[in-house]
C-alpha positions in Angstrom: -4.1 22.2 -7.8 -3.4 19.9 -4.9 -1.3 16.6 -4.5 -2.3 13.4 -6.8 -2.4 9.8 -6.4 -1.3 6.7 -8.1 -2.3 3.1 -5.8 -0.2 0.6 -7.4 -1.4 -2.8 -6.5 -0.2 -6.3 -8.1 -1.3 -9.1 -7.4 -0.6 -12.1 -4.8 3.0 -10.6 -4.1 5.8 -11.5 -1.2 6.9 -9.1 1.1 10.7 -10.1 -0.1 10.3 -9.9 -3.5 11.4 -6.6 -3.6 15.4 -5.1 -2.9 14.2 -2.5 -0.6 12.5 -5.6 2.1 15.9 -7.4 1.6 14.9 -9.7 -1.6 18.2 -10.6 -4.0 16.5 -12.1 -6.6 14.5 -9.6 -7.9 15.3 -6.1 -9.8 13.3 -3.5 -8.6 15.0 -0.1 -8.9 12.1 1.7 -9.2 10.2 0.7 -6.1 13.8 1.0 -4.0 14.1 4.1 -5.1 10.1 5.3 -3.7 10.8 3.3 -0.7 14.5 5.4 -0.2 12.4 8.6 -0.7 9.2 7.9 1.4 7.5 5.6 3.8 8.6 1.7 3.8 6.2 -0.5 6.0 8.1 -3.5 7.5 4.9 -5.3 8.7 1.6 -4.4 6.3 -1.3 -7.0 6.9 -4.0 -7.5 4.3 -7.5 -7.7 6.0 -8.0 -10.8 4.1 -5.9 -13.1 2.1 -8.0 -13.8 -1.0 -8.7 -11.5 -4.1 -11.6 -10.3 -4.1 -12.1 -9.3 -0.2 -8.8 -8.2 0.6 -9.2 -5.5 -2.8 -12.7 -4.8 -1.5 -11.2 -3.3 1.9 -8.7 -1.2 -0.1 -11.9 0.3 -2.1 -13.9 1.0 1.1 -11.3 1.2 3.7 -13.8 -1.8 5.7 -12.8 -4.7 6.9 -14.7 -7.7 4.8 -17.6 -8.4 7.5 -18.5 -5.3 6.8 -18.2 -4.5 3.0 -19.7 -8.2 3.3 -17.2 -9.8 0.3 -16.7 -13.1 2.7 -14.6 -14.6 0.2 -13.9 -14.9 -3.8 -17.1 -15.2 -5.7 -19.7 -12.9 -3.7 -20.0 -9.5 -5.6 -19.2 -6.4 -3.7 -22.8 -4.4 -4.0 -22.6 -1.6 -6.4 -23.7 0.8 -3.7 -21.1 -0.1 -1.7 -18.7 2.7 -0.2 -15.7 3.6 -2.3 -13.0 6.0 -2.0 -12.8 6.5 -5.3 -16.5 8.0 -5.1 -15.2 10.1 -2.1 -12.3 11.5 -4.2 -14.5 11.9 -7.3 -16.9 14.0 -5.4 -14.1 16.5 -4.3 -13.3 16.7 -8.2 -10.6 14.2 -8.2 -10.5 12.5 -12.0 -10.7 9.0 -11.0 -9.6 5.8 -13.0 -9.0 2.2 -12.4 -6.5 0.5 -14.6 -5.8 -3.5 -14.8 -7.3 -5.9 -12.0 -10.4 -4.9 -10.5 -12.0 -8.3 -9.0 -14.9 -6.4 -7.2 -17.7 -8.7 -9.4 -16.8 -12.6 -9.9 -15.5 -13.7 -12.7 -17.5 -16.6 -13.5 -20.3 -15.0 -15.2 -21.6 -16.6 -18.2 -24.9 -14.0 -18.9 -22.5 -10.8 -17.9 -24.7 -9.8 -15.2 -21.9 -8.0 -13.9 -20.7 -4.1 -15.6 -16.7 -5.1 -14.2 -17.6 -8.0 -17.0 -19.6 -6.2 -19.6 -18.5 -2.9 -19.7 -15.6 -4.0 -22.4 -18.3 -3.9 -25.1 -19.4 -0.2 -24.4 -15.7 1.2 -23.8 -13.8 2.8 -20.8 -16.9 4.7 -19.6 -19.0 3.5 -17.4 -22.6 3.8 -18.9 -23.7 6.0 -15.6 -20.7 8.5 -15.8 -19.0 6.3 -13.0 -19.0 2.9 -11.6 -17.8 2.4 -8.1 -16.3 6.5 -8.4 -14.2 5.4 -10.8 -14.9 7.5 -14.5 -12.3 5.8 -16.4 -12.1 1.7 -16.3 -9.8 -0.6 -18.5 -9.8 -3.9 -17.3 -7.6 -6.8 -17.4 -6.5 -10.3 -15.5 -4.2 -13.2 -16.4 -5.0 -14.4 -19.5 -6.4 -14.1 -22.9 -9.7 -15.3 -22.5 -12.6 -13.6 -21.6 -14.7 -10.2 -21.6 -12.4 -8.1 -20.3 -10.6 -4.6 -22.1 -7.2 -6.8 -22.4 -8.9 -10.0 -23.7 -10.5 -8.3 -26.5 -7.9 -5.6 -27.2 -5.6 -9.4 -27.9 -8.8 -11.1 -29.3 -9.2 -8.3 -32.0 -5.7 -6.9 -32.6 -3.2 -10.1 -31.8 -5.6 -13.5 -32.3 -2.4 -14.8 -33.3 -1.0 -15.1 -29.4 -4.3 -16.2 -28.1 -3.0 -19.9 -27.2 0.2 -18.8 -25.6 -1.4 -17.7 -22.8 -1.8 -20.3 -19.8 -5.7 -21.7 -19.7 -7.0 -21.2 -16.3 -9.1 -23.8 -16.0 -9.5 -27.4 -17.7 -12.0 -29.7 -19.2 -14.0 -30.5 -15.7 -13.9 -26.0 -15.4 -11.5 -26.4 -12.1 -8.8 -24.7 -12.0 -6.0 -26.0 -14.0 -3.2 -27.7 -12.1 -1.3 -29.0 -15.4 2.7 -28.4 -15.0 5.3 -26.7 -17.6 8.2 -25.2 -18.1 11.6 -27.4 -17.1 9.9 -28.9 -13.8 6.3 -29.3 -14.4 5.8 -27.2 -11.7 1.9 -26.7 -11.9 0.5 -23.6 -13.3 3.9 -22.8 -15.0 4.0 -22.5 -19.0 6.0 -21.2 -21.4 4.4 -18.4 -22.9 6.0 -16.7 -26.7 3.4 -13.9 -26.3 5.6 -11.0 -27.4 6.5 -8.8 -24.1 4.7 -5.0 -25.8 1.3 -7.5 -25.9 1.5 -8.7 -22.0 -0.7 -7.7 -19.8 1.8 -5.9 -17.7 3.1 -3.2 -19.9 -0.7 -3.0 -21.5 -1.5 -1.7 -18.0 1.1 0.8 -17.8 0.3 2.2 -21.8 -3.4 2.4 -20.8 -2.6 4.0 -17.6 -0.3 6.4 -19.2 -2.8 6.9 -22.4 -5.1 8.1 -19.7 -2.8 10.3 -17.8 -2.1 12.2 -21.0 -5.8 12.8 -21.7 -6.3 14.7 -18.3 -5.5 18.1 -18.3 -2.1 19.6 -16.4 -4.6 21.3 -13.7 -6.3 18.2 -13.0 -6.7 16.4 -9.6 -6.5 12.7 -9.6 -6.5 9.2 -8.1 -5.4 6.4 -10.6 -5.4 3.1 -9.1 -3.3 1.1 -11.9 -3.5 -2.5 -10.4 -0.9 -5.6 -12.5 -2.4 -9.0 -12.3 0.8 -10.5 -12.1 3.0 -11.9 -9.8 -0.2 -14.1 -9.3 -0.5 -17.5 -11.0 -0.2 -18.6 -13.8 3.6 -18.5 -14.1 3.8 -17.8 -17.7 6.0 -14.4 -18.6 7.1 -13.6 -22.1 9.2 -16.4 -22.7 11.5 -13.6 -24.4 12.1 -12.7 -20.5 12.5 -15.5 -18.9 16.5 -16.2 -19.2 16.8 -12.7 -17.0 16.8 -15.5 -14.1 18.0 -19.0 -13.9 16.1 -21.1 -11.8 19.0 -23.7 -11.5 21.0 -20.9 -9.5 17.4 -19.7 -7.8 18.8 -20.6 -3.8 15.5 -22.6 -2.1 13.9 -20.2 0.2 13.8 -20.5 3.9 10.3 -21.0 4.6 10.8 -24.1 2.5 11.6 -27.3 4.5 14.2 -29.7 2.3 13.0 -33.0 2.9 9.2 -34.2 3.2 10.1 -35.6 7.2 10.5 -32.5 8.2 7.6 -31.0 6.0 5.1 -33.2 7.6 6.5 -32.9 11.0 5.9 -28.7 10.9 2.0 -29.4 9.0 1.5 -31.9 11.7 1.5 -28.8 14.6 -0.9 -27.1 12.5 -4.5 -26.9 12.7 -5.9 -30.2 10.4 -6.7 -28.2 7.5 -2.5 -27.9 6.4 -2.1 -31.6 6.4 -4.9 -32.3 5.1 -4.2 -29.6 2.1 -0.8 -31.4 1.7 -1.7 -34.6 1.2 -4.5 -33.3 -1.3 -7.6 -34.5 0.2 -9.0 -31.0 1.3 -8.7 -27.8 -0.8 -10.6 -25.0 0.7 -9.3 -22.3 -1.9 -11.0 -22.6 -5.7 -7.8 -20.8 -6.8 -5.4 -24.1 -5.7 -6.0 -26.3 -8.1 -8.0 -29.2 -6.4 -6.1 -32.0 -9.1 -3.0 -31.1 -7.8 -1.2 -32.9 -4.4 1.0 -30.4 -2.7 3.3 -33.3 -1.5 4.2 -33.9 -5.2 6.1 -30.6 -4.9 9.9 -30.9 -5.5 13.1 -28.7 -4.9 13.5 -27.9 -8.3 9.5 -26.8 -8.6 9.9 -24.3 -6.0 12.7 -22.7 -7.7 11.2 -22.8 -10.9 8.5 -21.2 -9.5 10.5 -18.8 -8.0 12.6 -17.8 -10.3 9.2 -17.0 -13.0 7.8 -14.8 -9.9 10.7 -12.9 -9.9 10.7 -12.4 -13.6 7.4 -11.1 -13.3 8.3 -8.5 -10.6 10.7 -7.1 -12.8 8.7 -6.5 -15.5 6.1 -4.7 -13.5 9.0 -2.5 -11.7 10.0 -1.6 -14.9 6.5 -0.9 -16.3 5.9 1.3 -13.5 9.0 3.4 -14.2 8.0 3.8 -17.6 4.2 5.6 -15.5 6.6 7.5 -13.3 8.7 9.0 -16.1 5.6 9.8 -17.6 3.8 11.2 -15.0 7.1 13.7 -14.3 7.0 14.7 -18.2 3.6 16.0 -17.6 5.5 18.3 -14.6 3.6 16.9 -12.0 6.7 14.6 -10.1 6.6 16.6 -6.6 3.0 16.4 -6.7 2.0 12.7 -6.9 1.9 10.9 -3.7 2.7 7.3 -5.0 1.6 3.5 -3.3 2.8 0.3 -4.0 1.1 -3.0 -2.1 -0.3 -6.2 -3.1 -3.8 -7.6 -2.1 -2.2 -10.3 -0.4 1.3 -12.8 -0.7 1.5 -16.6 -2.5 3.0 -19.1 -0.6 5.9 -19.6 -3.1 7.2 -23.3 -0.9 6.8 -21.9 2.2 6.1 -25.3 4.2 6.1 -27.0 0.7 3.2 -25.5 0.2 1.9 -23.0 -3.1 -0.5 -20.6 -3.7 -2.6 -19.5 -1.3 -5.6 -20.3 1.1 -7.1 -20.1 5.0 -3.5 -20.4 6.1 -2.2 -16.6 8.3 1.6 -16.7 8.6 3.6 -14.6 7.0 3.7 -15.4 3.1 0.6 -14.5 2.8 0.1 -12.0 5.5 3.5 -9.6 4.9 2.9 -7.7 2.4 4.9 -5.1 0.5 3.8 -1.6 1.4 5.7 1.9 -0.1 4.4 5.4 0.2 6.4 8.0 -1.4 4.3 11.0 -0.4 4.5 14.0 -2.9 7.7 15.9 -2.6 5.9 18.9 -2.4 4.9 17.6 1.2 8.7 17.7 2.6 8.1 14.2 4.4 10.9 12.6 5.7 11.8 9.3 4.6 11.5 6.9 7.4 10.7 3.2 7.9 7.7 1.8 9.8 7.8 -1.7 11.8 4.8 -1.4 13.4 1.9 -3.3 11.7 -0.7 -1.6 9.8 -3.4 -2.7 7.4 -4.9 -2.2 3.7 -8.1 -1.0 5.9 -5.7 2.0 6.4 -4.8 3.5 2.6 -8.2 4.6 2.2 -8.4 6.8 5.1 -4.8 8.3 4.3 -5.8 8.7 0.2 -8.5 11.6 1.9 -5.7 12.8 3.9 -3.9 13.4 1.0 -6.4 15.0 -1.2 -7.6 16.8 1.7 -11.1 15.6 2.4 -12.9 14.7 5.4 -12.6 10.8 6.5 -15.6 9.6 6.3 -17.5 7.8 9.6 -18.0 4.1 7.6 -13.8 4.1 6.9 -12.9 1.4 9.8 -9.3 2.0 9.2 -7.0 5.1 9.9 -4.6 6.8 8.3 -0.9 5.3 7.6 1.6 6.7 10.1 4.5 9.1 8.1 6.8 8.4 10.7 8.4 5.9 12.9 7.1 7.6 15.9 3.5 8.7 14.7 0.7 6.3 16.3 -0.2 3.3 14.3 -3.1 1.0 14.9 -2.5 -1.3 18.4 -3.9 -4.4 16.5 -4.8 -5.4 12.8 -7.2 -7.6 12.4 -7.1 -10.7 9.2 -10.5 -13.2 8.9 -11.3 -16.0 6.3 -14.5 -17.3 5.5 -14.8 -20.1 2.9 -17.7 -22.4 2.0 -16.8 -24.4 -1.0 -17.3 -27.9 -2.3 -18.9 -28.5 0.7 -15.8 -27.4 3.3 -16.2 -24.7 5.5 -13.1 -23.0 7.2 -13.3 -20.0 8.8 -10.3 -18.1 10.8 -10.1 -14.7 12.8 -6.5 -13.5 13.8 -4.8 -10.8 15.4 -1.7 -9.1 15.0 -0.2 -7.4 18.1 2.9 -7.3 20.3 5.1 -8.5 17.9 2.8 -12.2 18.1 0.3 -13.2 15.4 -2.4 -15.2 17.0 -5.5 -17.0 14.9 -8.7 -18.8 16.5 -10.4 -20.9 14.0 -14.2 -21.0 14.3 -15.9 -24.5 14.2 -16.1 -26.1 10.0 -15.7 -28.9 8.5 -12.5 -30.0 10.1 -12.8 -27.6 12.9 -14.0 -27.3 16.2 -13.6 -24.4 17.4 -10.6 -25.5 20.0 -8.0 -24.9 17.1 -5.2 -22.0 16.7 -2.1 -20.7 15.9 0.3 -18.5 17.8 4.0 -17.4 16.5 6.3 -15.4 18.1 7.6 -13.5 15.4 10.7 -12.6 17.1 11.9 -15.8 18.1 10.4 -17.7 15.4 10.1 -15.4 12.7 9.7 -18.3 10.2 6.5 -19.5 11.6 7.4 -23.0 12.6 6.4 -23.8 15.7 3.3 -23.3 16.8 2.4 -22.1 20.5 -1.0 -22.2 20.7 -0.8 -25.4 23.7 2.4 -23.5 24.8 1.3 -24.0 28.9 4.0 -21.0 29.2 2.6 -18.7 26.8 -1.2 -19.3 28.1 -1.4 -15.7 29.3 -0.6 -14.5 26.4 -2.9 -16.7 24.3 -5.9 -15.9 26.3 -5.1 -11.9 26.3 -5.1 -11.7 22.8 -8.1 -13.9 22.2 -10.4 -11.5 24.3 -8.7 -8.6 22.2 -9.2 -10.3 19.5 -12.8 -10.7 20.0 -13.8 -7.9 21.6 -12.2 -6.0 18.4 -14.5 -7.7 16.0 -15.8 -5.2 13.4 -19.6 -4.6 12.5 -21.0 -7.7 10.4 -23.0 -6.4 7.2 -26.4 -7.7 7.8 -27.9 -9.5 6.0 -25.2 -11.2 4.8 -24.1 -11.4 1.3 -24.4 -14.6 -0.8 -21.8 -16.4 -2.7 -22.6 -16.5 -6.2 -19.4 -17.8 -8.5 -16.6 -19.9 -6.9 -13.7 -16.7 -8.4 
């Protein structure tokens, strides 16, 4: 009998939307309490900040030129490498609960099983799929193939139309506005709370859990769609958190002067997003003009987000208490992180996109290792990357690392080594605007070169100094001063460049 693992991943969370990274407006008890008992990572980077790549380099521990998912919309191969397979091999039981997003969504004649497989059941019609023996799937709505849409569609048609539609009439994403603001993407949503998506993840993942036997190895990765957009929470939950008293966040500049004046320092692409003649992300909606964006939008917005991390904190306290009344508590190793942050009126700005500062690229990261291991509870600052939880999931079962993981494992200590750089890249090619980024994270700076696009020329960058602008505002790429510096981590940068999958993998849905 050796130690367990539950990955808990949500979905498009902030770094300080939790208590234990120094967030007020938020509940979260449950993950405090991990992070007071375990591992709490002050500065964890996502290898990509889009969906689909970014929870591709958590399956294969690679970074996304080498898995080859470039961005949203081309399919992770079937055949590609996957802890989960690793685990399952050493006779780990292996499930996957909630949000996968290997496969596109889009995908009108189901050519993908992540799609399909809700009309054959949890199994995977092979034994496994991806290592994985157990898959229930859900994402943020009603609509669709997956487990969650058709549990709804066949036991609760009568909530169907409360849920937010992702897209409208023209099939881009929706950018219609709710609630009290018309913030875009926010709805009001009288789906009872026992049908939403987040506690259906925690009862399957707990159903599961209680068919295993009490000898049983295994790695459950039960993954919450929310906080991501839509912003549409049971309505029943929603007066937890007032947005009137919701405090504008600091990353958000007050009046639009000083908004365009910080865009303006930027690489093109910002400005440009702002004003709403260039989206680059399919998941922004391409109707809507960030500039439109207003105080009381941000803390609409804000306040919804925060609803929706409570709920999950308190789902997965409901999987923890379950998991101890099975008597395995000082056995689990348990990991909370996010696939990458939301913008959330961070330069005025929402959602996400090619843009590498830190509300997208903080991420919350807890480990609580199994008691049984007698690891001291410590804090981490130094960076480290989802390239890295593969590598420390064989750790912790024991295994060998295998030679195609890129990452290492995640330091238990404040002293233990931890990577000297992490590495973040975006490549996007959609509605005929390319933008691609590579950055590095090192030395306390965050430093991104943008390769020549559609707006780009290649002479383009960022560089922050997180300790004397921590906020991201000014940007010291032409800094004459800080030249030395630019130039030293650009040739680290590039020199550190992992393998590129050859040939590369097409794009074949826009999500």
């Amino acid at each position: 009998m050796g130690r367990k693992i539950l990955l808990v991943t949500t979905d498009q969370q902030r770094y300080d939307t939790l208590g234990c990274n120094g967030g007020t407006l938020a509940r979260t008890p449950v993950v405090d309490r991990l992070a007071a008992e375990g591992i709490r990572y002050e500065r964890a980077i996502p290898q990509s900040v889009v969906c689909m790549p970014s929870r591709s380099t958590i399956l294969t521990g690679q970074h996304p030129s080498t898995h080859g998912v470039w961005m949203n919309g081309v399919p992770l191969p079937v055949d590609a490498p996957s802890v989960a397979e690793v685990l399952h091999d050493a006779g780990y039981r292996t499930a996957l609960v909630g949000k996968a997003h290997f496969e596109p969504y889009v995908d009108p004649f189901m050519r993908f099983t992540e799609n399909s497989m809700s009309r054959t059941g949890t199994t995977p019609p092979n034994g496994t799929h991806r290592g994985f023996e157990h898959l229930e799937f859900a994402t943020h709505g009603a609509m669709g193939f997956l487990h969650y849409a058709r549990w709804l569609q066949q036991e609760h048609p009568e909530v169907l139309g409360q849920f937010y539609p992702a897209v409208d009439t023209d099939f881009q994403v929706n950018s219609a506005g709710g609630g009290d603001t018309g913030a875009p993407q926010v709805s009001v949503n009288e789906v009872p709370r026992e049908w939403y998506h987040t506690d259906w993840v925690a009862d399957r993942t707990i159903a599961w859990l209680d068919s295993l036997a009490a000898a049983d190895d295994w790695f459950c990765w039960m993954s919450f769609p929310d906080p991501h957009h839509p912003w549409d929470p049971p309505q029943s939950e929603v007066g937890r958190i007032d947005w009137r008293d919701v405090p504008l966040p600091a990353g958000y500049p007050e009046t639009a002067a000083e908004r365009e004046k910080l865009l303006d320092a930027k690489p093109r692409h910002w400005r440009l997003w702002y004003d709403g003649t260039l989206v680059s992300n399919y998941e922004a909606p391409a109707k809507w003009v960030p500039a439109t964006l207003t105080a009381d939008q941000v803390r609409e917005v804000n306040a919804r987000n925060a609803v929706e991390c409570e709920l999950i904190d308190e789902a997965l306290g409901r999987v923890v208490a379950a998991i101890a009344s099975r008597g395995w508590a000082d056995d689990v190793d348990i990991v909370f992180t996010t696939d990458h942050g939301e913008l959330q009126g961070d330069f005025g700005l929402l959602f996400k996109g090619p843009y590498h500062v830190d509300g997208l690229m903080r991420l919350p990261l807890i480990w609580r290792p199994a008691p049984s291991a007698l690891v001291t509870p410590a804090v981490v600052r130094a960076p480290v990357g989802l390239v890295d939880l593969a590598p420390t999931f064989c750790d912790v079962a024991g295994v060998e690392r295998p030679s195609w993981m890129q990452g290492g494992p995640l330091p238990a200590n404040a002293h233990a080594p931890a990577p000297e750089r992490v590495l973040t890249e975006w490549d996007s090619e959609l509605f005929g605007v390319a933008v691609r980024l590579r950055t590095i994270t090192r030395d306390g700076c965050v430093c991104t070169a943008y390769k020549p696009g559609t707006v780009h020329d290649g002479s383009e960058g960022e560089l922050y100094d997180l300790a004397d602008d921590p906020l991201q505002r000014e940007n010291r790429w032409d800094d004459p001063s800080r030249r030395s510096l630019r130039d030293d981590l650009l040739a680290d940068l590039w020199d550190a460049q992992p393998e590129p999958r050859v040939p590369r993998l097409q794009l074949e849905a826009p999500v």
